[in-house]
Every structure is written in structure tokens, then in C-alpha cells.
N, C-alpha and C positions, 0 to 999 in steps of 0.2 A: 358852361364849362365847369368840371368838377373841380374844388378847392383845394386838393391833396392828390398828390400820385402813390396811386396805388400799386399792388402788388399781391400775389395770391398762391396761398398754400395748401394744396392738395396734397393725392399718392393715396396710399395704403394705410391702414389702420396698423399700429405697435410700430410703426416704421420710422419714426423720430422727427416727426412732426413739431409736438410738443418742445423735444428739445432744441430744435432748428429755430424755433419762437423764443425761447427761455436764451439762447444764445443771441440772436438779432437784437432782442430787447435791451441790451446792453448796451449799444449806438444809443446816447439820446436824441440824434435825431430820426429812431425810428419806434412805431410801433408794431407791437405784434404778441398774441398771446394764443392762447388754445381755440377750439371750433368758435365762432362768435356767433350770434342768432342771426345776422345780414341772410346770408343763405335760406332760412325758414322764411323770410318775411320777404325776398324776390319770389322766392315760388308762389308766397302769398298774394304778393302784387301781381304779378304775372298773371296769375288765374283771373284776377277781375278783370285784368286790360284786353282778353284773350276773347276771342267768338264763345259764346254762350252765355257772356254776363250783359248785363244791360245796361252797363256805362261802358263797353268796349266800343260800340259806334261812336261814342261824345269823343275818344279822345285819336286826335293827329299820332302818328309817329315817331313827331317831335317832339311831341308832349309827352310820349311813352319814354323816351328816352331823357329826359329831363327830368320824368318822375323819378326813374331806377337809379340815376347820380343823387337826386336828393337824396336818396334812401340812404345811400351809401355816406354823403356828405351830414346827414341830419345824425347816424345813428355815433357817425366819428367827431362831431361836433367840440365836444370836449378833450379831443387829441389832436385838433387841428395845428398846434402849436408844434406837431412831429412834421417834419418833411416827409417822409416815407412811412404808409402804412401797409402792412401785411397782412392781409384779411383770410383767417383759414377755416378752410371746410373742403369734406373730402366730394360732397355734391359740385365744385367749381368746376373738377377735370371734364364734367357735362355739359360745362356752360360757357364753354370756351368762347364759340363765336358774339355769345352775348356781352361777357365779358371786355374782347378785344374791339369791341364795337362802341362799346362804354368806354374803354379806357386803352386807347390805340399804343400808348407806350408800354403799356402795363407787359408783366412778366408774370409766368407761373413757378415756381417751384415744387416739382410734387418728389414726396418722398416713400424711396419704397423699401423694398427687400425680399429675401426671397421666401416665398408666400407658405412655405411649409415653414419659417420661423413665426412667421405671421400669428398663422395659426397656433406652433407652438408658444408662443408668448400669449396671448387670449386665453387658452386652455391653462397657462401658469395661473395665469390673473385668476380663474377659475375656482381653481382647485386651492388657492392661497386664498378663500371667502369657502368655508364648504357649511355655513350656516348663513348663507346666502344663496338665495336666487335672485341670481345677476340679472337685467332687464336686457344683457346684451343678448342673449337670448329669448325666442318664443316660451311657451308650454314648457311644462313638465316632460312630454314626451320630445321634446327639443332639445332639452339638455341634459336628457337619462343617461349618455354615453359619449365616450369621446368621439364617436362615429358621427352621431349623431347630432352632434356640436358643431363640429367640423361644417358636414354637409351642410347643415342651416344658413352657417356664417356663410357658406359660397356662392348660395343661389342668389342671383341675380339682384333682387331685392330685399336682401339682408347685407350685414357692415362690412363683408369682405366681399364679397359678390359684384355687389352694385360699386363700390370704389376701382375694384379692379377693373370690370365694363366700363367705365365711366375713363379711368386714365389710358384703356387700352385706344376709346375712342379721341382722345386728344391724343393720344402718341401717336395715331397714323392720318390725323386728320391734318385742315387745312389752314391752321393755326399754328404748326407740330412747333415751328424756329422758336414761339417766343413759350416755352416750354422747358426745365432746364429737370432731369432727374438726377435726383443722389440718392443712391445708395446708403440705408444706415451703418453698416457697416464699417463704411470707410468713412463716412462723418464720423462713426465713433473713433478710429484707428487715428487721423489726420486730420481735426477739424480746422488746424488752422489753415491748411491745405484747401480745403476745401471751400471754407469761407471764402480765402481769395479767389479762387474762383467763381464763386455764386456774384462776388461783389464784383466783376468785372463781369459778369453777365447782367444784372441789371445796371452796372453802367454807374458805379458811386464807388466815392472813393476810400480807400479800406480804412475800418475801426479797429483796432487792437483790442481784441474779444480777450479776455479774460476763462479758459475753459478750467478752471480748476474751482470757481466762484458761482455757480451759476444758481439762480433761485427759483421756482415755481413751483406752483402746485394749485390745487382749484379743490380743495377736499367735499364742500358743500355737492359742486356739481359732482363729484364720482360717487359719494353716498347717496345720490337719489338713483343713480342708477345700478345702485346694488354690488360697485367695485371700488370702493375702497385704494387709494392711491395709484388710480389708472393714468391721472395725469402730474402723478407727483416726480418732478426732475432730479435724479442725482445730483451733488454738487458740482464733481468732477465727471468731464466729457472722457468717459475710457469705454474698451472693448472689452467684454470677457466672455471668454469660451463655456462652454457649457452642452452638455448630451441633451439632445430633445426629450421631450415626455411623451411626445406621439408613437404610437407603434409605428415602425419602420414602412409600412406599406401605407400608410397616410399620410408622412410625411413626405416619402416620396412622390406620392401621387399631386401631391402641392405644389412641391420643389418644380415639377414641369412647366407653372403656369407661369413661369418669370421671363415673360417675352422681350423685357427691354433689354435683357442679353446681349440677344442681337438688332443692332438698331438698323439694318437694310429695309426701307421700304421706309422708312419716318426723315423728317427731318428735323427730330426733338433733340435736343442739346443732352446726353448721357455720360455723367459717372457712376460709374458701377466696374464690380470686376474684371481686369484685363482689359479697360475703356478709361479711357480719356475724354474730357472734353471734346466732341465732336459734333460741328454746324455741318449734316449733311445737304447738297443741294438738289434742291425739290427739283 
């Protein structure tokens, strides 16, 4: 049995991720910070335990599933002294069943927005580095245009693509209840709102967040990948308006792919615009 209960943050890339971690962290009884390497080193396990390697006959079921807790419990070893940990990366909205099979209490929280800001925000980050090439993108011929940028980040196996497939498949799968989306938007508008919410969704009892104090930032990791204060948190949790930088016809062709809108067909738990909290029943 795993020594911490955990918890796990997905969604979308620019969608407040980061800050949803930078504001949790503030409970000292929990943990929780930006993407963490667990995710690269389950995929890495997974492949060896998996048909084609040659210790995958030696090992039981049970021993596959005792390994992937260790992994989890070895790498948080030094946080064990949190009750609550929040493990994030945008790869978990994929690995839901594997997850909920590991850690049957366990909660997700993914966060998102609407995918043409998505993008608009990537494309700021961009063009605020222009003696930079970002490694968020491929090639030179990847990131010659905003078009071009755009398109890359979408397809399926690039950082907007593969997140959005990845949440779209836990929003309608057979997992959806222990699932909870927020909207960045209204976490920025209403955090304290919001909080109490998320906190009566994983079932603990509420912290008195601080959103006008908040600390983070990871400068090492975003200078190797060529963005510069990608994961840096303002102090204060606030909303500000602002005109896209996308030409009008790419943003809106974005804006359509915000399917958690409408939550008929899921029974994922959704805040978002004109939504409330709502446990549909499967």
C-alpha cells in the first residue's frame, strides 16, 4: 500500500496549472509544484514490464503494481512528511485507468481554457524570447509563422495536441467522476471560490490560501527549454483582459475545440463558464 495519498494535475498547457500548484503549496500539509519527472520514469518503467522486454515474463501483476507505487513513494520520499501530494503532468489525463488502479482515492484536477487563449499565451511566450529558439517547438520551418506554430503545437503529438487528446480521453472515459476541471479563467476571477470547491472535491478540509502572496517559479528548467519565465507565478491571483495576438481566423478556429463547454456525454466534475460544479450520473 502506497505511504501518501495522492493526487494529480493535468489539463492544458498556459491553463494555470502552475499556478493551481504555487497556490495548493501553501497548505503545509500538502505538496505540489510544476510538471515533476514521475510521468517520464512510469513510461520508462512501463516499457520494461510491458511484452517485448525480457524481464516482463519474471514479473506478477502484483509486483507490476508494487513497483509503479514504489516509484511514486521512492521519488516523494523526502515529502513524505506532507499528507497530500499533487503530482503534475499534462501525460496523467492518459493514464487515468492506470492511475485509479494505483491509487483508487486518488483525484484529478486538470486545468484548462479556451484553447485559442492557449495558444495565444505560447505564441506571447514566443515572441517575448525573439533571440530565442524555443525548444517548445520543432525546426526552423515549425516555428517560421504564427501558422505554423500554431498547427505544430496541435497535432496530436506535440504540447497542445497530445494534452488536449489526452484530457478529451479522460473527460468521456470510465474514470470521468474522479476528474474535477477548472477553468483558468475563473480560478483567476474567484480563487477563493474555487479553492473551496476543489477542496470539497478531494474531500479535505479548507486552508486559508493567501492569493495576493504567492511564490514560484523554476527559472533553471524554462532556460533550458529556451522560455524564459514560462513557469514564473505572479504574486497576486488576478484576471486581466487583454486582445489576442493571433490573427482572428486562428484564433477562432481554436476557440471551437473547448469541448468541456458542454459536459453531456461525461461524468467529469466542470467549472467553467456558465457551469457549476456538476457530478453527472454515468
Amino acid at each position: 500500500m502506497s505511504l501518501a495519498k495522492y493526487h494529480f494535475i493535468s489539463g492544458l498547457p498556459r491553463s494555470g496549472s502552475t499556478l493551481l500548484a504555487a497556490i495548493l503549496r501553501q497548505n503545509p500539509r500538502f505538496q505540489a509544484g510544476m510538471s515533476s519527472a514521475v510521468g517520464a520514469l512510469v513510461n520508462a518503467v512501463l516499457a520494461q514490464m510491458s511484452a517485448g522486454s525480457e524481464v516482463s515474463s519474471l514479473l506478477s501483476q502484483t509486483q507490476r503494481k508494487d513497483v509503479m507505487q514504489g516509484l511514486f513513494d521512492a521519488y516523494y520520499k523526502n515529502e513524505l512528511n506532507k499528507e497530500v501530494i499533487f503530482d503534475t503532468n499534462r501525460m496523467w489525463s492518459s493514464k487515468l485507468p492506470l492511475l485509479m488502479d494505483l491509487f483508487p482515492r486518488a483525484k484529478m484536477i486538470a486545468c484548462v481554457r479556451n484553447v485559442g487563449w492557449v495558444m495565444d499565451s505560447i505564441e506571447r511566450q514566443f515572441r517575448s524570447n525573439p533571440y530565442e529558439n524555443s525548444k517548445l517547438f520543432g525546426g526552423n520551418m515549425s516555428r517560421s509563422t504564427v501558422y505554423q506554430r500554431c498547427e505544430g503545437l496541435a497535432q496530436h503529438d506535440q504540447m497542445v495536441g497530445y494534452s488536449w487528446a489526452g484530457l478529451r480521453e479522460a473527460f468521456y472515459g470510465e474514470h470521468a467522476k474522479s476528474l474535477l476541471v477548472i477553468d483558468y479563467d475563473l480560478l483567476a476571477q474567484a480563487p477563493e471560490k474555487i479553492m473551496r470547491l476543489l477542496y470539497q472535491f478531494i474531500d479535505e478540509p479548507y486552508f486559508q490560501h493567501d492569493f495576493e502572496t504567492l511564490e514560484y517559479d523554476a527559472p533553471d528548467f524554462d532556460l533550458q527549454l529556451g522560455a524564459p519565465g514560462l513557469h514564473r507565478v505572479k504574486p497576486k491571483v488576478e484576471f486581466t483582459e487583454r486582445r489576442t495576438v493571433l490573427p482572428p481566423d486562428l484564433f477562432d478556429k481554436y476557440s471551437k475545440l473547448t469541448f468541456w463547454s458542454d459536459p453531456s456525454g461525461s461524468a467529469a466534475n466542470v467549472i467553467a463558464p456558465k457551469l457549476n460544479v456538476k457530478e453527472n450520473e454515468s
